[in-house]
C-alpha positions, -999 to +999 in steps of 0.1 A: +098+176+051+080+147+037+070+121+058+047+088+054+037+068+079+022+034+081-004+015+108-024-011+109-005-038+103-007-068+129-012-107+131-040-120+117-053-156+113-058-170+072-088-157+062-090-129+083-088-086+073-068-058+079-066-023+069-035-006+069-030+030+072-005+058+052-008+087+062+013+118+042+027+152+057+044+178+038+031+171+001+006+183-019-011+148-017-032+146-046-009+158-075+005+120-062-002+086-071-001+064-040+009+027-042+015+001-017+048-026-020+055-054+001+082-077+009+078-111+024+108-130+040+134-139+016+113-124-017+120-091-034+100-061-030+065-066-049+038-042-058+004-044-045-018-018-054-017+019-069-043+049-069-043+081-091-043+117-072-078+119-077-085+085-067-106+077-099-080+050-112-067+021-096-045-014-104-036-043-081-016-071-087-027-104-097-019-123-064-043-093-045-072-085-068-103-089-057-090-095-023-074-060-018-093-026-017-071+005-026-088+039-015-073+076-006-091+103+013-072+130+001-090+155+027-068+137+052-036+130+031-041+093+035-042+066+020-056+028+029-054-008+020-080-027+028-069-065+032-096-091+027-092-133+027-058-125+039-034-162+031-004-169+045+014-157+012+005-128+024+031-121+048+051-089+040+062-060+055+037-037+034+052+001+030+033+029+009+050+051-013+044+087-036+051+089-072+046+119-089+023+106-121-003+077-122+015+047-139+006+011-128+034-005-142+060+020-128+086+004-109+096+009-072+124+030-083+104+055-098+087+065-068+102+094-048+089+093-008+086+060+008+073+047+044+092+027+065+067+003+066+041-019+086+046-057+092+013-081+086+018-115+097-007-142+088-006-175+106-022-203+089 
């Protein structure tokens, strides 16, 4: 059974960091591409960041680059988000997911195991 789990998430103040946690059981972790979505009140689901099995190939979004650092340990079947500057736009409930094949530009739908998802609240 396939399972991924997210920590890490938490209330944080503008400015501030965070690093939120995946971590995978019951896949063959790197033969996936790892992204993480998020949701903030009232928006639709938005992607955030991807990573390749091998972790040689990355994308963010617009609204996160530079501020966001993707990066997988695949000896631990995990995968993080580092979260830096964090703004109040911010505010999602962040969830990683699996997709079998690297495509940044693949939609949500196209990704087969999901989390359930950490919140990440930043106050202003």
């Amino acid at each position: 059974q396939v399972q991924l789990a997210e920590s890490g998430g938490g209330l944080v103040q503008a400015g501030g960091s965070l690093r939120l946690s995946c971590a995978t059981s019951g896949l063959t972790f790197s033969n996936f591409a790892m992204s993480w979505f998020r949701q903030g009140p009232g928006k639709e689901r938005e992607f955030v960041a991807t990573i390749d099995g091998s972790g040689g190939i990355i994308a963010y979004s617009d609204s996160v680059r530079g501020r966001f650092h993707i990066s997988r340990e695949n000896t631990e079947n995990a995968v993080y988000l580092q979260m830096n500057s964090l703004e109040v736009e911010d505010t999602a409930t962040y969830s990683c997911a699996a997709r079998y094949g690297y495509d940044s530009r693949a939609p949500a739908s196209t990704y087969r195991y999901w989390g359930r998802g950490t919140q990440v609240t930043v106050s202003s």
